[in-house]
C-alpha positions in Angstrom: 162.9 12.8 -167.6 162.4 14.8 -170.9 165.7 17.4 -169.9 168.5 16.2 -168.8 170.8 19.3 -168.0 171.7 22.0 -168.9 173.3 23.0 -172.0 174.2 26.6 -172.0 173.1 30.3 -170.5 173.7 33.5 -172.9 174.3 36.3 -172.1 174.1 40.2 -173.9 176.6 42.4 -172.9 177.5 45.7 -173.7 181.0 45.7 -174.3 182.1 42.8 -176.6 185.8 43.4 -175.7 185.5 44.0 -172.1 183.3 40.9 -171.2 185.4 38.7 -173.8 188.8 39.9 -171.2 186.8 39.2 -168.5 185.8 35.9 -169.3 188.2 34.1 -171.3 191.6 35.9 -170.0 190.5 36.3 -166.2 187.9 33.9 -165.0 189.3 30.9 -167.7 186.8 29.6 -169.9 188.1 27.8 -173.3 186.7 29.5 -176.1 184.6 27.1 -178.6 183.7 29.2 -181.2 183.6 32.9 -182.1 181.5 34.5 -184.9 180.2 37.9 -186.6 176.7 37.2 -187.3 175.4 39.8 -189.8 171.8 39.2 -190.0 171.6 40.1 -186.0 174.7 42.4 -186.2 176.9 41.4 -183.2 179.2 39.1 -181.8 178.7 35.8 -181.1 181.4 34.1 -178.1 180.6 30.4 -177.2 183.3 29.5 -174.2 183.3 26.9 -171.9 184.7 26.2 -168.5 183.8 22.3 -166.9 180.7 21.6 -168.1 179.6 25.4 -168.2 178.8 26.5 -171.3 178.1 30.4 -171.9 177.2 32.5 -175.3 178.1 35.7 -175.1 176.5 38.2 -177.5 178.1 41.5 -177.9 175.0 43.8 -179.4 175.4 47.4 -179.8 173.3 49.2 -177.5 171.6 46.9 -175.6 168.6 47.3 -173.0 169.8 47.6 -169.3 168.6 44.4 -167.7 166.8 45.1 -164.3 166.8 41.3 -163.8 170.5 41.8 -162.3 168.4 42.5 -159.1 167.2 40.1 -156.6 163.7 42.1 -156.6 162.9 41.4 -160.5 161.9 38.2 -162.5 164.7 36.6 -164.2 167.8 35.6 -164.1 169.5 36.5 -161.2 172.8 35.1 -160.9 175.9 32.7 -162.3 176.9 30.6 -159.9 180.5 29.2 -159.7 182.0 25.9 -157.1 184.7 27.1 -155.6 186.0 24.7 -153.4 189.1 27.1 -152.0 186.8 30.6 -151.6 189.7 32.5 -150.3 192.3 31.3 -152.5 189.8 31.9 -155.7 189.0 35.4 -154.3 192.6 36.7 -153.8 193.1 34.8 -157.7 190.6 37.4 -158.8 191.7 40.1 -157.2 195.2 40.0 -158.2 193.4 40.2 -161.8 191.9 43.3 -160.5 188.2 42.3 -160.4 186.5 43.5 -156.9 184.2 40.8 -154.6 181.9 41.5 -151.8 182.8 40.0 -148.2 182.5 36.4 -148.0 178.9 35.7 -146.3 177.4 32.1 -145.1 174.1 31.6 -147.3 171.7 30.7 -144.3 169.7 28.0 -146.3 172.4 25.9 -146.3 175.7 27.3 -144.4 178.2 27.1 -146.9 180.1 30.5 -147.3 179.7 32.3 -150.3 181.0 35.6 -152.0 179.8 37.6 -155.0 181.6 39.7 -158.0 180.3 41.1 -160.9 180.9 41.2 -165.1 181.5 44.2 -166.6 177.8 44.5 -167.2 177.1 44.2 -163.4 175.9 40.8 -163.6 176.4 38.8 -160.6 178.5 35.8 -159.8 178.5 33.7 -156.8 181.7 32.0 -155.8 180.0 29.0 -153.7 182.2 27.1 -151.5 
């Protein structure tokens, strides 16, 4: 096969600060590297967590993304394994981030729940 897997997804958000809390110091990614880039004049956050690789890029005043809903082209959604869905959901709550009701996803019955970034972009817990 000419790909393999994959290597990373980026991400623009709006709020260098916020997202960089909400990634690294609630949901637990390792940072790798972190850089000012002054050609593009933002931030650039490379974190990890398992084999999940994410660049963040903090830009001043980016475009809303309308791909954050399921009726648009693009990118919908981050998914995460969560083997213990309750236990990771009351883990983020007590770190004050919000999730939707736990739902079964009908293609394949395993229960999911979703939560958002501080951008609105969704995240699936997937037991």
């Amino acid at each position: 096969m000419i790909v393999q897997n994959v290597h990373h997804v980026a991400i623009i958000v709006s709020d260098y600060q916020k997202s960089r809390e909400f990634y690294v110091d609630k949901l637990g990614f390792q940072v790798i590297r972190e850089e000012y880039r002054p050609v593009q004049n933002d931030m650039k956050l490379e974190v990890q967590l398992g084999n999940c690789m994410l660049e963040i890029f903090g830009k001043k005043d980016p475009q809303p993304n309308a791909a954050t809903k399921p009726t648009h082209c693009g990118m919908w959604h981050l998914c995460f394994w969560a083997p213990e869905l309750e236990k990771t959901i009351a883990e983020l709550n007590e770190k004050g981030i919000a999730t939707d009701p736990i739902m079964v996803n009908a293609s394949n019955g395993k229960r999911i729940a979703f939560f958002y970034d501080p951008d609105g972009l969704p995240l699936e817990l997937h037991e």
